[in-house]
DONU-931830 format. One record per residue: residue in three letters; z, y, x of N, C-alpha, C in turn. Coordinates in steps of 0.02 Angstrom, whole numbers, padded with zeros to 5 digits, always signed. Example, Ala and Ser with C-alpha at 12.3 -4.5 7.8 and 13.67 -1.06 7.14 Angstrom:
// residues 2
ALA+00390-00284+00660+00390-00225+00615+00390-00165+00660 SER+00354-00112+00642+00357-00053+00684+00394+00002+00645 
//
This chain:
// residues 218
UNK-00147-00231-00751-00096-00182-00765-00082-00175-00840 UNK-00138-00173-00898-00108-00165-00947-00055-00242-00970 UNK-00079-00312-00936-00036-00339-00974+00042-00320-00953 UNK+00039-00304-00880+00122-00290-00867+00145-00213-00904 UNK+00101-00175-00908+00143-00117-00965+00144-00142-01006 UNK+00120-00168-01042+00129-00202-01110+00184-00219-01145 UNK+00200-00282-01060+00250-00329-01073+00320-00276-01066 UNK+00299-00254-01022+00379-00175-00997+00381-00151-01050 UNK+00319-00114-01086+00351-00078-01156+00373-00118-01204 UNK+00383-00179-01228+00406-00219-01251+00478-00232-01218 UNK+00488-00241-01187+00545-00262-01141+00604-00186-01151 UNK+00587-00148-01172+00604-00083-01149+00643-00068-01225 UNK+00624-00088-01261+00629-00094-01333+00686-00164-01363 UNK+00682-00192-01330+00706-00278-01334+00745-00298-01279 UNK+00786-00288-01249+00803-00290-01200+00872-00343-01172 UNK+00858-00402-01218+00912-00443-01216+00879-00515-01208 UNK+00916-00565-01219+00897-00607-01179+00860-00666-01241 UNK+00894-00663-01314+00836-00688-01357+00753-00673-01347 UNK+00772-00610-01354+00695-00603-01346+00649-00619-01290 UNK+00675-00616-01217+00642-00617-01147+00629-00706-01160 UNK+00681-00743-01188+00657-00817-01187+00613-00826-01249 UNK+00605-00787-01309+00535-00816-01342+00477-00796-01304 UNK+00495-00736-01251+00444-00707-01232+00425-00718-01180 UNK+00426-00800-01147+00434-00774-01080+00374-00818-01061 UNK+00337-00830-01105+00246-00841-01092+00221-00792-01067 UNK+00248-00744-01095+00212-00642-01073+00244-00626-01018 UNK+00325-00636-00993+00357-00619-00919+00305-00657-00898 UNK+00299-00740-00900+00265-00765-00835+00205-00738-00816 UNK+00140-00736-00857+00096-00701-00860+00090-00634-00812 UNK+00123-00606-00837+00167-00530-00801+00165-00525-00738 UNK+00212-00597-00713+00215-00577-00671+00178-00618-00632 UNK+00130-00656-00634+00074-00684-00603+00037-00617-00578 UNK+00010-00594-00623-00026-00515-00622+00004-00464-00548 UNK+00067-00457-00560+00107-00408-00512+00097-00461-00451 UNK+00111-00527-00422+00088-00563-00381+00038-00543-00334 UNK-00018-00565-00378-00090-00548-00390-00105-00494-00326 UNK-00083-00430-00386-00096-00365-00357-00048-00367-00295 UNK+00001-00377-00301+00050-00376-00232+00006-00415-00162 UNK-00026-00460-00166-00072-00501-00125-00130-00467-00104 UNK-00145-00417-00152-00227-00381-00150-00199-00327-00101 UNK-00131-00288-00112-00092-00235-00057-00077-00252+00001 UNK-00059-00303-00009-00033-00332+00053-00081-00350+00116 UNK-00158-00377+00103-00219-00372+00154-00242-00290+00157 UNK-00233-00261+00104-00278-00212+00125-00200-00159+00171 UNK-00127-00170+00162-00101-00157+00207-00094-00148+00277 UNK-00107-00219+00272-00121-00256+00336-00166-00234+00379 UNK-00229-00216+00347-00293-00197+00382-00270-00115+00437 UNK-00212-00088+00390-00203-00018+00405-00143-00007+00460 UNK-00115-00068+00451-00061-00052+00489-00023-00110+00522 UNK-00040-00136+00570-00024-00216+00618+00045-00230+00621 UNK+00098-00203+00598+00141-00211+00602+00167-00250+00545 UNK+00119-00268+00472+00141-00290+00396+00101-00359+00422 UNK+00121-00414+00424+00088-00478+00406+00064-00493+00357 UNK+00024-00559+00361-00010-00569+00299+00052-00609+00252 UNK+00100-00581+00233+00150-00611+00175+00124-00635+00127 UNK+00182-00672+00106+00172-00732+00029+00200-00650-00034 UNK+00158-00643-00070+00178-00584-00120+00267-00614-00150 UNK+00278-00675-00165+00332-00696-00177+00404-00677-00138 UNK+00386-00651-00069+00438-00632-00039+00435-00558-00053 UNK+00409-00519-00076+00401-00441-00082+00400-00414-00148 UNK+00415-00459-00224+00406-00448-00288+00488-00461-00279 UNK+00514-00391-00305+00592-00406-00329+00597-00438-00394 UNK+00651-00467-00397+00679-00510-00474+00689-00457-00531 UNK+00672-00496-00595+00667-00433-00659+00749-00436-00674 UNK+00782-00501-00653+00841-00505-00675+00887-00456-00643 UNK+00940-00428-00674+00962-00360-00661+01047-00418-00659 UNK+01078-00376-00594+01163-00401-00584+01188-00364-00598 UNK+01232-00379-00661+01269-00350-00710+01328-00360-00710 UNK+01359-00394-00643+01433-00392-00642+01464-00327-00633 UNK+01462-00283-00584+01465-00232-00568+01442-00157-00606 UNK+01407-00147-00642+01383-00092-00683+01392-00104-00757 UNK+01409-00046-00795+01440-00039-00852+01383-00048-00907 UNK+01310-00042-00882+01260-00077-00916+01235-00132-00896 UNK+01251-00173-00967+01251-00250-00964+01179-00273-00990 UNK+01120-00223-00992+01070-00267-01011+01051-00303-00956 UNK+01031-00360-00965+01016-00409-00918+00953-00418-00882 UNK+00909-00360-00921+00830-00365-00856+00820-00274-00849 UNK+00775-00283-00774+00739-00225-00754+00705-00211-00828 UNK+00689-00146-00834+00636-00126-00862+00566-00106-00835 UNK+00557-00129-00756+00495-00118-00711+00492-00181-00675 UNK+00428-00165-00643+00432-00235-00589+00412-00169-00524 UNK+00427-00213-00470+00418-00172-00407+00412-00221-00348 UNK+00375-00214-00306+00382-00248-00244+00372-00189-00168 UNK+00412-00211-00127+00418-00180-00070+00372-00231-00028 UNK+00324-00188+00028+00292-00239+00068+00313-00204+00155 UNK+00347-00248+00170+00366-00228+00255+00386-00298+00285 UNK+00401-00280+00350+00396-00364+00388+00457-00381+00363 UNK+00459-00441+00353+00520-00472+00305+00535-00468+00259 UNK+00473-00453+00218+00490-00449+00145+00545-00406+00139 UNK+00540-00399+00052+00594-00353+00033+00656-00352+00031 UNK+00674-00371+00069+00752-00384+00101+00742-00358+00167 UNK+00689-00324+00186+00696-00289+00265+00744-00233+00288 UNK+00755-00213+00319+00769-00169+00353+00730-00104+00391 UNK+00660-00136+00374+00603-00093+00417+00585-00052+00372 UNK+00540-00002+00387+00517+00028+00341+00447+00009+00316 UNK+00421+00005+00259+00369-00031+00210+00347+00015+00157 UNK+00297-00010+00120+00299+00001+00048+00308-00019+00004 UNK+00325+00037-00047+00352+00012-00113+00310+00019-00172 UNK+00308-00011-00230+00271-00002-00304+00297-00034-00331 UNK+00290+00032-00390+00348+00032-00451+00304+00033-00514 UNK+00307-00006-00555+00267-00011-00608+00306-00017-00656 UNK+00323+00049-00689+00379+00057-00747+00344+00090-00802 UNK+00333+00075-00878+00288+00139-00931+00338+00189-00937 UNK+00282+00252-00920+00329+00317-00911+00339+00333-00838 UNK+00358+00297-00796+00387+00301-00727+00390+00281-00677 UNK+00313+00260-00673+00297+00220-00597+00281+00260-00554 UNK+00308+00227-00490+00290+00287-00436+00275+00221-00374 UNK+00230+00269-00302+00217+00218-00261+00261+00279-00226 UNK+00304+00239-00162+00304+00257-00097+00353+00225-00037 UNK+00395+00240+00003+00391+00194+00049+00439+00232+00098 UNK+00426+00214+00166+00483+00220+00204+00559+00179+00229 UNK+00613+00206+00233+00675+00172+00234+00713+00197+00185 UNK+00742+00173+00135+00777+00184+00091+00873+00188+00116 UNK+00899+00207+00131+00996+00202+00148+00987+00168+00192 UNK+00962+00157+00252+00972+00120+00298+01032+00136+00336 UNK+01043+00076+00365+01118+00050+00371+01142+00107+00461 UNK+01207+00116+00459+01229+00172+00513+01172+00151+00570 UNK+01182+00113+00608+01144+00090+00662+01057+00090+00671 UNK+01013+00101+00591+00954+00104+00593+00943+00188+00596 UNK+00994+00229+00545+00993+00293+00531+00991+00322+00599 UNK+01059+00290+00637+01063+00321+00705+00991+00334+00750 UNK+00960+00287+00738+00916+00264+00819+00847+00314+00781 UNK+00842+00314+00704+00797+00359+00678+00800+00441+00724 UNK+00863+00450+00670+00870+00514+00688+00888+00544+00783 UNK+00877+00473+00833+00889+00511+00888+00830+00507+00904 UNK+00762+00442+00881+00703+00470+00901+00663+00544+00877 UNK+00702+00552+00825+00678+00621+00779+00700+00690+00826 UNK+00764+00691+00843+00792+00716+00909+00769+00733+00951 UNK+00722+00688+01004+00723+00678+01069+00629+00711+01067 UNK+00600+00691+00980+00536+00699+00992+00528+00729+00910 UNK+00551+00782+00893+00536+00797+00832+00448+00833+00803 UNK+00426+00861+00855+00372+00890+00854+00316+00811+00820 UNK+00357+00769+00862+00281+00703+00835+00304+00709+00771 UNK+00351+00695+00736+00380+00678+00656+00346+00746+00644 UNK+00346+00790+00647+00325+00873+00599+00255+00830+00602 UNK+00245+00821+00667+00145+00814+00639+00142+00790+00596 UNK+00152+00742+00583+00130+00678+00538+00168+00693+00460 UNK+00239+00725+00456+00261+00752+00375+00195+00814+00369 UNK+00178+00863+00392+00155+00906+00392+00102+00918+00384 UNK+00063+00849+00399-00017+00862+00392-00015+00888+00326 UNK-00087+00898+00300-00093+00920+00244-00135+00866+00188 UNK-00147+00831+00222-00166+00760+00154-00082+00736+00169 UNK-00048+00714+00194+00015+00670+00185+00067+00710+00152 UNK+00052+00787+00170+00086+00829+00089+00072+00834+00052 UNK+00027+00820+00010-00025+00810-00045-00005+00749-00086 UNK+00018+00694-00047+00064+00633-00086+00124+00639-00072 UNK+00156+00639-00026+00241+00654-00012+00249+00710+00007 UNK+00273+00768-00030+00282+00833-00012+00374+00839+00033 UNK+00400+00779+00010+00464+00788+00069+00509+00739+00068 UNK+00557+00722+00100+00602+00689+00132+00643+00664+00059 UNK+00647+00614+00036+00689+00594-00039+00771+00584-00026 UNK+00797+00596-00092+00844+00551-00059+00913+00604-00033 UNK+00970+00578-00046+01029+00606-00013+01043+00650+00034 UNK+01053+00681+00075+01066+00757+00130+01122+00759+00158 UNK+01144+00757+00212+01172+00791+00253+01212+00868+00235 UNK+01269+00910+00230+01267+00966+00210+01283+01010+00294 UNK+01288+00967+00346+01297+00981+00413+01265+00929+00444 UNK+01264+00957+00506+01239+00890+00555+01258+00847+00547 UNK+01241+00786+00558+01253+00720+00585+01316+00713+00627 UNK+01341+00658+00642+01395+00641+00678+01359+00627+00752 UNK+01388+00670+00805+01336+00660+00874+01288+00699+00886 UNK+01255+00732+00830+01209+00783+00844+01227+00857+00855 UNK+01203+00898+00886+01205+00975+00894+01196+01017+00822 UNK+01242+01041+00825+01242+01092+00740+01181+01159+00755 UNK+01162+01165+00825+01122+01221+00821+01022+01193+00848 UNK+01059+01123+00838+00991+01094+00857+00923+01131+00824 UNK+00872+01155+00819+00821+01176+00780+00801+01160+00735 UNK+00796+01098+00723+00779+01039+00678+00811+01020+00639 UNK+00870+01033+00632+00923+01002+00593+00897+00990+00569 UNK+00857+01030+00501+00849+00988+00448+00820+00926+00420 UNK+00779+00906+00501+00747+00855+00491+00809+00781+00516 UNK+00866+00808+00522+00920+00744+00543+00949+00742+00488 UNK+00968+00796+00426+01015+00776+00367+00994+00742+00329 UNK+00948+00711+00298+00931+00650+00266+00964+00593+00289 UNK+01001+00556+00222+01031+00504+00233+00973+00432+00230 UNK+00903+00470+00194+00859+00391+00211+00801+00428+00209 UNK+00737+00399+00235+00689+00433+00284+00626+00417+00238 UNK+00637+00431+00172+00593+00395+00118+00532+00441+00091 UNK+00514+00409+00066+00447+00469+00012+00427+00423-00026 UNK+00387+00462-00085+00343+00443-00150+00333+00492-00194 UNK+00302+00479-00248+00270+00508-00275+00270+00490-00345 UNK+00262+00506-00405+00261+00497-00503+00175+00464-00502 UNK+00163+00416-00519+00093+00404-00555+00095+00389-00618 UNK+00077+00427-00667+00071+00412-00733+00022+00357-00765 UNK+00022+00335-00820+00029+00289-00844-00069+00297-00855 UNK-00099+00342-00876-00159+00349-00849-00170+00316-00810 UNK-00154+00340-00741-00181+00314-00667-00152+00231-00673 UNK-00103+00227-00690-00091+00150-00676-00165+00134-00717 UNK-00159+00126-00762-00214+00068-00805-00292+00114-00791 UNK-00297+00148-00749-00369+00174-00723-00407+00126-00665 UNK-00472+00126-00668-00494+00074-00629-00477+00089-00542 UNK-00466+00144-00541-00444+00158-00477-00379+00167-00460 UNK-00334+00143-00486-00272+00122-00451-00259+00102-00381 UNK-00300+00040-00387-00299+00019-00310-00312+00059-00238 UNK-00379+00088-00260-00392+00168-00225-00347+00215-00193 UNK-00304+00216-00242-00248+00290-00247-00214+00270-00210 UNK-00188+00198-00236-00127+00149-00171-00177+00172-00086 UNK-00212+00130-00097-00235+00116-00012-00251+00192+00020 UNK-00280+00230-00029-00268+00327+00001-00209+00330+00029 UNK-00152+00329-00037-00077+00353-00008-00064+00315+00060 UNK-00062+00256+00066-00012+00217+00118-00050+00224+00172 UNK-00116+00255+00184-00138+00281+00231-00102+00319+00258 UNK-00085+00359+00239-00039+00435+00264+00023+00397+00269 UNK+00061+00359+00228+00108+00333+00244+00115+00278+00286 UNK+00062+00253+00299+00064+00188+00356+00082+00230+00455 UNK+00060+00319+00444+00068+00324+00508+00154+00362+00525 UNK+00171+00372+00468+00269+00391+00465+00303+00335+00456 UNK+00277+00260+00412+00291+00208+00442+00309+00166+00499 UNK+00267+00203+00562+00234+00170+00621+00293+00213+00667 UNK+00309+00256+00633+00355+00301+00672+00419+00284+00657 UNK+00430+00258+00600+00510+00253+00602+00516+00175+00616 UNK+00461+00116+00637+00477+00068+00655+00478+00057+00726 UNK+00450+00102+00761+00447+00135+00825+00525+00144+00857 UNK+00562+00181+00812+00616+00228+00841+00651+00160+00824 UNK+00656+00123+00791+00699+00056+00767+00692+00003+00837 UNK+00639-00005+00839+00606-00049+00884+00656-00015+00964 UNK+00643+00036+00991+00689+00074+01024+00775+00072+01042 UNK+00794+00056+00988+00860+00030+00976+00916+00007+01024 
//
């Protein structure tokens, strides 16, 4: 971890493309490291939750290179590295985990991020049909302790299809079914990092299991 903050706080500072090519003995490096660790998550994932295969870390480490056709900031790299681990790599659709290793602003967590009308739907009608299981599992009190709630965009009324006096509403207005959490820059470069990961995605491997459930359902 310290060589990839290192290389980020450098990067963060320098952020053009002279520099990333004198420097890119330290990207590669970098991102060997994030690999690495992405491979070390990915078994001890696995162990927790049968639904994550044993993936190549290469399919689950997003690109530092940033697409700059479209946005009015033209620097040309991430200032973090991050990898999502769910079946199909990070281009899934399922819900997985995520780690974000940014100086200043890394955070771990996971779930479905904007999933597309047709995943949202089949979520929110298993949430519907069986909301009491979803309360257990947001509600415990270690899985509020790392994700205290639902991230992410809202609903300001029901859903399209759902009952406006349903009980629950509030558990259908979320537009994505996500969580995480801030780990500071301490905890990253502390020997127990790894720890903290495989704690959290515990609690998150069983709201995982639930929204790949209601997908699976479909």
């Amino acid at each position: 971890m310290k060589t990839i903050i290192s290389f980020l706080k450098d990067l963060q500072k320098n952020n053009n493309k002279e520099w990333f090519d004198a420097n890119r003995d330290r990207y590669q490096e970098s991102k060997e490291h994030m690999l690495f660790f992405t491979e070390l998550l990915i078994q001890e994932i696995h162990k927790m939750d049968p639904e994550i295969p044993l993936l190549s870390p290469k399919d689950c480490l997003f690109r530092i290179f940033r697409d700059v056709r479209f946005s009015n900031d033209k620097t040309p790299y991430k200032t973090h590295m991050g990898s999502f681990i769910a079946r199909g790599g990070r281009k899934s659709k399922r819900a997985g985990y995520y780690v974000h290793i940014e100086p200043g602003n890394s955070f771990l967590g996971g779930g479905i991020w904007c999933p597309q009308p047709p995943e949202l739907k089949a979520i929110r009608s298993e949430i519907f049909e069986h909301p009491e299981d979803f309360k257990e599992i947001i509600e415990a009190p270690k899985f509020k302790k790392y994700f205290p709630e639902i991230q992410g965009e809202k609903l300001k009324t029901a859903p399209k299809g759902f009952p406006k006096d349903f009980e629950e509403i509030e558990l259908l207005r979320p537009k994505s079914y996500a969580f995480g959490f801030q780990v500071n820059d301490q905890k990253v470069l502390g020997e127990d990092f790894v720890g903290l990961i495989v704690d959290a995605f515990q609690e998150l491997a069983r709201v995982n299991q639930y929204l790949n459930a209601s997908l699976d359902k479909d």
